[in-house]
N, C-alpha and C positions, 0 to 999 in steps of 0.2 A: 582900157579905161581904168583910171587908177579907182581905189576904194573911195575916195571923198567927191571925185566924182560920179562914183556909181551912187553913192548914200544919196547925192546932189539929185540924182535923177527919181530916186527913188520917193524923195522929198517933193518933190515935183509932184508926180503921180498923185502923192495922197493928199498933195490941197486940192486937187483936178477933180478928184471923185467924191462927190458925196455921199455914199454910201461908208467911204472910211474915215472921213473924217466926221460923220456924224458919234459915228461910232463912243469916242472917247467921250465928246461932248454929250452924248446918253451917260453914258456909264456915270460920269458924273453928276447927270442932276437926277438918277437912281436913287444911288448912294446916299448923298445931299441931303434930297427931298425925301426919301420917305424917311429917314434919321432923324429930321426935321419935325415931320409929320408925325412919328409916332409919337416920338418926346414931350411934344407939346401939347400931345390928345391924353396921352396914358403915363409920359413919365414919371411925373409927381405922384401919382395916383401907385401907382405899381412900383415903386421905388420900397427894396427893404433894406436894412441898416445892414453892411457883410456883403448884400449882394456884387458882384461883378460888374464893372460900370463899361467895359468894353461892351457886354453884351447890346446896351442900348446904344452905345456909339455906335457900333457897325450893325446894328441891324437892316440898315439899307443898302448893307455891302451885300449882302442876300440877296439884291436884287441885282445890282448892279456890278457884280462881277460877271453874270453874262453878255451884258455888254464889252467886258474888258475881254474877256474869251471872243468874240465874237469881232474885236479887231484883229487880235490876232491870226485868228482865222482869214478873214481879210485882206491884212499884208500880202500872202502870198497865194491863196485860195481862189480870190479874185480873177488870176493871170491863168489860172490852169482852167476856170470856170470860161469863163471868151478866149481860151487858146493863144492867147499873148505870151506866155509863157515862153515860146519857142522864139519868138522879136525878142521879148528879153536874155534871153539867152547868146543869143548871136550878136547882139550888142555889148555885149558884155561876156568876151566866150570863156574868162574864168569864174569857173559858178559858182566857188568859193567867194568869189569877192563880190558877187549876186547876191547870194546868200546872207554873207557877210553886214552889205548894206541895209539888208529887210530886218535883218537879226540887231544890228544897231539902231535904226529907224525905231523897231518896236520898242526895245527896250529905254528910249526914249520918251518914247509918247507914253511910256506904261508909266516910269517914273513922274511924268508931270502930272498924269492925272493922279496915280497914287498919292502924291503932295497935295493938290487941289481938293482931294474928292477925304484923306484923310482930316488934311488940316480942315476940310468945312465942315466933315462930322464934328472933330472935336470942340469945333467953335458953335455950333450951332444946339449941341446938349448942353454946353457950359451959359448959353442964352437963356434956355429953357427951363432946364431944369437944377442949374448948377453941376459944377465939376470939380472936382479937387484935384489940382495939377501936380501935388508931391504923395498923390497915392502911389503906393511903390509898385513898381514894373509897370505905369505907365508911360513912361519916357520908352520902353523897351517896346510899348506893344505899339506907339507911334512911328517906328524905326519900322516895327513887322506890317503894320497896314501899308505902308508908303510902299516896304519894298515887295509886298506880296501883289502890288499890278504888271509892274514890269515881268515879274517872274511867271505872271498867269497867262500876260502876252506871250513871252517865250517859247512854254508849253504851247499853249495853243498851237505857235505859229511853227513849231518843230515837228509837232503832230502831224497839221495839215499838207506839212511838206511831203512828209511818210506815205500819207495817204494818197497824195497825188490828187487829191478829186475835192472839189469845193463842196457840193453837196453833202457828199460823204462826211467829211468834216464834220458842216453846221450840222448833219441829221445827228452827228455820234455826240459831239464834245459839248454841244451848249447845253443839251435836256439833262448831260452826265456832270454838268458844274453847278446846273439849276437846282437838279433835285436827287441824280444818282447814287451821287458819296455819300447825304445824308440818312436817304433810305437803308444804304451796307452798313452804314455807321451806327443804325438803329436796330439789326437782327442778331440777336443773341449769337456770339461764336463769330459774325461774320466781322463784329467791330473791331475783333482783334487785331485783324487786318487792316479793316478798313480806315483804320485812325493814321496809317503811315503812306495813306493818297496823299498827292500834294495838295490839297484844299483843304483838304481836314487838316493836316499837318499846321501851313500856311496860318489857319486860322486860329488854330488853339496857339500859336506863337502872339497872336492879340490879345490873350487872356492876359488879367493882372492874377489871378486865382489858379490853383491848381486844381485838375479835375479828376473826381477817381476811375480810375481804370485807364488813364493815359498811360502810356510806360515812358515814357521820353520828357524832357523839358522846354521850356516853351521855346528857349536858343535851340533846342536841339531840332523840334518843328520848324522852324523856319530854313537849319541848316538841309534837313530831308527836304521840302520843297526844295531847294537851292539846285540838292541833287539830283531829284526829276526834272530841275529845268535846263542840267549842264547833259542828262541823257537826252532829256527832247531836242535841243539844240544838235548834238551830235549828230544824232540820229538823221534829224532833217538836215544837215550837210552828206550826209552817205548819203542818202536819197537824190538830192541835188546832182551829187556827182556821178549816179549812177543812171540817173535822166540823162546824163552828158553821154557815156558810154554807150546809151542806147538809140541813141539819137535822136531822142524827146518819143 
């Protein structure tokens, strides 16, 4: 089975399940609507002159990034969770290009919704509250929203291959995207570290403002995500192939 028709199948599958495809469809009316909702209850109100205006644009990305974790998860968590995994396999007996096609699949659907779910943020504070579109590094933090879905898909979806186990997965990755990084990110000593996760990373690359005690730059944040998502990838292809080896 060549790669465009394994993607093809793969395509298939996630309009069939609605558990995955609701998924994206959450994540973005997360996003959206509470971005929506806060702006239009507290913006105005809470608005200071210097403040950072990403902050109120993605404040519903705080929410609705675990939905975008949670597709990921999905892609391929799904098949190990009802034992399909082993049919997928045997139909497709290069796992690489099994792989291949989940790992394109997501990064697809990550990028539409990042475009969707970024571009409604920005449009929907600019309703609200107003937005000034030639504040500077906002063009850059529109580029880091957009590409920071595809990239959370990816992790996600490299992770869950690692782990082998769906479950496992959803018990570890979604509570640790929800509220895990924030809480390291908040323990004296432990932020040190904690700022070069890819979610914290990812995130402060949406700042137009620089923050103290980051050490990196906001290109530099999105480049470090990039690289947790080019190991998670990796990773979950050695996994893949070592499922093969072992004979699921």
């Amino acid at each position: 089975m060549s790669l465009g028709n394994a993607l093809r199948a793969e395509r298939i599958k996630f309009s069939t399940l609605p558990s995955q495809w609701a998924a994206p469809l959450t994540a973005v009316a997360l996003t959206v609507g509470v971005t929506a909702a806060v702006n239009a209850a507290y913006g105005a109100k809470d608005h200071t002159p210097g403040e950072d205006p990403a902050g109120g644009i993605y404040y519903g990305l705080l929410f609705g990034h675990v939905a975008v974790a949670c597709l990921g998860i999905l892609l391929v968590g799904q098949e190990f969770n009802t034992r399909m995994i082993g049919t997928s396999l045997t139909a497709v007996p290069r796992r690489g290009r099994l792989y291949g096609a989940k790992v394109s699949l997501g990064a697809g659907l990550g990028l539409l919704v990042g475009l969707a779910s970024t571009a409604g943020c920005f449009l929907t504070v600019d309703a609200t509250v107003g937005l000034d579109f030639s504040t500077p590094g906002l063009a850059r933090s529109f580029l880091a929203g957009v590409l920071y879905h595809p990239m959370m898909v990816l992790i996600c979806l490299g992770l869950t291959a690692m782990l082998g186990n769906f479950s496992v997965a959803l018990g570890l990755l979604t509570p640790m995207v929800f509220l895990g990084t924030t809480w390291l990110a908040a323990i004296p000593g432990v932020r040190e570290v904690g700022q070069f996760l890819p979610d914290r990373a990812g995130l402060y690359a949406m700042r137009t403002q620089t923050e103290a005690g980051i050490h990196y730059g906001h290109w530099t944040g999105l480049l470090i995500m990039a690289l947790w998502t080019a190991a998670a990838v990796f990773g979950g292809l050695r996994a893949m192939r070592r499922y093969q080896a072992s004979g699921g």
